[in-house]
Every structure is written in C-alpha cells, then in structure tokens.
C-alpha positions as CSV (number, residue, x, y, z in Angstrom):
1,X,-137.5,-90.0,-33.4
2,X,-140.4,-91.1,-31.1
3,X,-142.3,-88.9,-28.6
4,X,-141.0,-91.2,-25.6
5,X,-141.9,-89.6,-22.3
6,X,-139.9,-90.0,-19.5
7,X,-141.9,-91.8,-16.8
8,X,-139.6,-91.7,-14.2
9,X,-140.9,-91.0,-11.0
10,X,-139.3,-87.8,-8.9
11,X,-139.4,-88.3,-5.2
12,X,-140.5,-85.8,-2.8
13,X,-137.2,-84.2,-1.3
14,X,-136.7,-83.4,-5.6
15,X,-140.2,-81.7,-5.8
16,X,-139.3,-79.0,-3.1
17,X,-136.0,-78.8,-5.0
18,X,-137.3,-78.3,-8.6
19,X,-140.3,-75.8,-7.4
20,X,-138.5,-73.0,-5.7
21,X,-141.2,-70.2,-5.7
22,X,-143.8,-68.6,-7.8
23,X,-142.6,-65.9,-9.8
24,X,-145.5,-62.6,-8.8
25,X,-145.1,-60.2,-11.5
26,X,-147.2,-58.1,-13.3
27,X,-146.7,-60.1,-16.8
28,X,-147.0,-63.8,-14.2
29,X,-150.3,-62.1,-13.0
30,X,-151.7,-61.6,-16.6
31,X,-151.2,-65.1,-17.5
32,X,-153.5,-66.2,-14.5
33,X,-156.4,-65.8,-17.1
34,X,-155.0,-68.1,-19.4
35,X,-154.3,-71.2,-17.0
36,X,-150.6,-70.4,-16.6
37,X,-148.5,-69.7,-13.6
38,X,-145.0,-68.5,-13.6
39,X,-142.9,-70.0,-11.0
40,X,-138.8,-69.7,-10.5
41,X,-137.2,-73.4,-11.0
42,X,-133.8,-74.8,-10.1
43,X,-131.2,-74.4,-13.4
44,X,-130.8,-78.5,-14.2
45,X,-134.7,-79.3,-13.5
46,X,-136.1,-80.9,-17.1
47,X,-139.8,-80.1,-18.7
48,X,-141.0,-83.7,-17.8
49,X,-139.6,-83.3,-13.7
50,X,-141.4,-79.3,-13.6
51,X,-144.7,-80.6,-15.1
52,X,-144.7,-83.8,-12.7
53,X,-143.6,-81.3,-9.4
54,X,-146.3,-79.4,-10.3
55,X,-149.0,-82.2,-10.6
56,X,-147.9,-83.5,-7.2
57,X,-147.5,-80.2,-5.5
58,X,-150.4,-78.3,-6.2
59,X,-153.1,-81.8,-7.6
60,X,-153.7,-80.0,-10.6
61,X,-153.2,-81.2,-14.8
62,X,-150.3,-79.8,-16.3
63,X,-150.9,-79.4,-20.0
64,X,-147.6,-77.9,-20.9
65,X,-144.3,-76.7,-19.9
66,X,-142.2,-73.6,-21.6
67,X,-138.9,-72.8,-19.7
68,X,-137.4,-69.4,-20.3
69,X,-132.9,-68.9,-19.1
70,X,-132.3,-65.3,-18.0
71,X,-128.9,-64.6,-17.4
72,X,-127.5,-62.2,-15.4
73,X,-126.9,-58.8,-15.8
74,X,-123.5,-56.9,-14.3
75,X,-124.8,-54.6,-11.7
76,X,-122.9,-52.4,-9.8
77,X,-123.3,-52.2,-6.1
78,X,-121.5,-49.2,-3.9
79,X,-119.3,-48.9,-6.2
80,X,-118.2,-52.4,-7.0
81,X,-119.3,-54.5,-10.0
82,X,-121.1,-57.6,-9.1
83,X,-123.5,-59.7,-11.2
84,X,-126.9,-61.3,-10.3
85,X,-127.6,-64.9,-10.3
86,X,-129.1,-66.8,-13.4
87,X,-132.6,-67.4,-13.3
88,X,-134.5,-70.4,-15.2
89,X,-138.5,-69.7,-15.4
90,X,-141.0,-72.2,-16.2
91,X,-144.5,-70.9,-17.5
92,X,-147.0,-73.9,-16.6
93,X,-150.5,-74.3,-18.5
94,X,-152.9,-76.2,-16.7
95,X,-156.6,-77.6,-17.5
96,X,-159.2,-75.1,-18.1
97,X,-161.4,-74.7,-15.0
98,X,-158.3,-75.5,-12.4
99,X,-156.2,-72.9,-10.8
100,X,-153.0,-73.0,-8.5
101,X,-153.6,-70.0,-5.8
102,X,-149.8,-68.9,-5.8
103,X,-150.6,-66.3,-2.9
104,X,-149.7,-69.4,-0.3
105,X,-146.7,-70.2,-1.2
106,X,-144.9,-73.9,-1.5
C-alpha cells in the first residue's frame, strides 16, 4: 500500500460542519503545552478533512490528527432511562511555536 493523501479540497459550508467546538477540559487544557487542542467533530468527518478544517480555520500547521469514539452511556433522567449522544474527539498537534486560542470560539 502507498501513503496516498487525499487532496481533495473541503469547501467552506463543510469546515463549519466538521469543526463543531473545542472540547475545554481539564485533560484538553493539559495538552495546550504540547501543541494539541481537543475539539468535538461531527461522527463521519475523516483525519485528512479535520486536519485541513483546522489549517483553514484557525491558519495554523497541523502536524497530526488522532480521533478518539465515545459512546454513550444510559443515563437516567427523573426517573426515565435515556442515553447521551455519541461523541467523536479529534486531538490536533500543531507546529511548535503556533497556538490556536480556543477561548473565542469558531
């Protein structure tokens, strides 16, 4: 197999799609001071279309993308079982010396 990168430009509508917010967390916090940033993605969005969103949302370099699935859990709510919504997390590395200031918002 070859490393064959998809090149296929997303447009803009599909950035606002993929990126839906940063994720602020305690752990999301601690990775700041390693050049990655935790942000909440829609379920079908690929490694290739997160790092390009990324690059034209924020003008930054990517340098990698992990994704993490959390499914989830059966809750129950006054009484009544209900379950929360499945969440897909992408952890973003970026180039040493840039940052993405998550506080603002997309």
């Amino acid at each position: 197999m070859s490393n064959v990168v998809n090149k296929k430009q997303i447009s803009e509508e599909r950035v606002y799609e993929i990126i839906r917010s940063p994720l602020i967390t305690e752990k999301a916090t601690a990775l700041s001071q390693f050049n990655q940033y935790v942000f909440e993605v829609m379920g079908n969005a690929t490694k290739s279309e997160i790092k390009q969103a990324v690059e034209k949302l924020f003008k930054v370099t990517v340098l990698g993308v992990n994704t993490v699935l959390t499914k989830g859990k059966t809750k129950r709510f006054k009484g009544r079982m209900g379950r929360r919504q499945d969440l897909k997390k992408a952890i973003v590395s970026v180039k040493q010396g840039q940052t993405i200031d998550v506080s603002v918002g997309v």
